[in-house]
C-alpha positions as CSV (number, residue, x, y, z in Angstrom):
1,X,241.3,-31.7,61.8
2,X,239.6,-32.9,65.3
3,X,239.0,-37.0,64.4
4,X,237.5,-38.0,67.9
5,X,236.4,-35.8,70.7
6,X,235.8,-37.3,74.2
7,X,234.3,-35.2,76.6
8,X,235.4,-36.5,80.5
9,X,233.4,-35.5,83.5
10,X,234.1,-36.7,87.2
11,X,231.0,-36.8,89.5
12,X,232.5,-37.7,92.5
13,X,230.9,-39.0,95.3
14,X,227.6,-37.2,95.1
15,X,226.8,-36.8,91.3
16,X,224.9,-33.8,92.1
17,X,228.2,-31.7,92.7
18,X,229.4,-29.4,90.6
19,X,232.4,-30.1,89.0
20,X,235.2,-29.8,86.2
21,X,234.5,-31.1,82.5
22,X,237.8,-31.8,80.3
23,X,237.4,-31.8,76.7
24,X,240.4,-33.9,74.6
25,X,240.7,-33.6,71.1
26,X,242.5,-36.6,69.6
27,X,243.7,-36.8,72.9
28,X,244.9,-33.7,73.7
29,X,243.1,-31.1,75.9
30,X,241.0,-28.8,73.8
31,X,237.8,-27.5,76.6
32,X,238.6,-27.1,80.3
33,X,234.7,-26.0,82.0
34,X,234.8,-25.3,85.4
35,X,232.3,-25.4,87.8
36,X,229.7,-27.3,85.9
37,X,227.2,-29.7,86.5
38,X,226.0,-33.2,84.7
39,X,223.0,-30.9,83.5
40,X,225.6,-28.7,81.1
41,X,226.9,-31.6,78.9
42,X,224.6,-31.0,76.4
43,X,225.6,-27.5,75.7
44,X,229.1,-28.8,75.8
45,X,228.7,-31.7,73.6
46,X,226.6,-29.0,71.3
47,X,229.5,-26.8,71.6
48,X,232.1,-29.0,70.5
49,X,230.0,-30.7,67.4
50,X,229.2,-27.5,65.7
51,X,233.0,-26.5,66.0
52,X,234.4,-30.3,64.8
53,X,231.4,-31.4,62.6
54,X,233.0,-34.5,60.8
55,X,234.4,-35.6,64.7
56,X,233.3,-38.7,66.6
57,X,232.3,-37.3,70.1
58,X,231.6,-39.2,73.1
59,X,230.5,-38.2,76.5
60,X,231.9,-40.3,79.7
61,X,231.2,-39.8,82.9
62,X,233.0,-41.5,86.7
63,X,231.7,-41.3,90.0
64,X,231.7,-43.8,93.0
65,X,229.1,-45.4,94.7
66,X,228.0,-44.0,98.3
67,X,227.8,-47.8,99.7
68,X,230.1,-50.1,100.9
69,X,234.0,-50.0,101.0
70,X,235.8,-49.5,104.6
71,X,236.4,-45.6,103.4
72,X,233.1,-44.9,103.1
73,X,232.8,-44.7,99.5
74,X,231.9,-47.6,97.3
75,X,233.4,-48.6,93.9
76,X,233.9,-46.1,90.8
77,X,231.7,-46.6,87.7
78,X,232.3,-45.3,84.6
79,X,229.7,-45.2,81.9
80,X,228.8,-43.5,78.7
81,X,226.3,-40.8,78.0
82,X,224.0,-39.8,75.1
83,X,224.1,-36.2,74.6
C-alpha cells in the first residue's frame, strides 16, 4: 500500500510550457504524463487519490526566474501546490 505520493512537475523557464509530470509512490515512479501543463495537476492529483485513498499526496512544482543571473535565467524556486 501507497503511504505518500508526491507529484513533481518542472516548469522551466516560462511556466506556461508544457511539460513532463512524474508521479513517485513511496518514492518510486508510479505516473510518468507527458506533455502537460500546470492546468492538468488537478486531474492528476484526482487521479492518483481515488487510486491510493488512505495516501498522503503532495503536489511540487520548480521553475526559474526569468531575471537576473549572467545566463539569462534567474534562480530556481520550488514551492508547493494545493490541488
Amino acid at each position: 500500500m501507497v503511504k505518500k505520493i508526491l507529484v513533481d512537475v518542472d516548469l522551466g523557464l516560462k511556466g506556461v510550457e508544457k511539460t513532463d509530470v512524474l508521479v513517485y509512490g513511496d518514492k518510486k515512479l508510479i505516473g510518468v504524463y507527458d506533455n502537460r501543463s500546470y492546468d492538468d495537476l488537478k486531474n492528476i492529483a484526482d487521479e492518483f487519490r481515488m487510486k491510493f485513498p488512505d495516501a498522503e499526496l503532495e503536489v511540487w512544482c520548480n521553475g526559474e526566474s526569468a531575471c537576473g543571473g549572467t545566463s539569462g535565467g534567474g534562480r530556481i524556486f520550488q514551492w508547493k501546490v494545493e490541488v
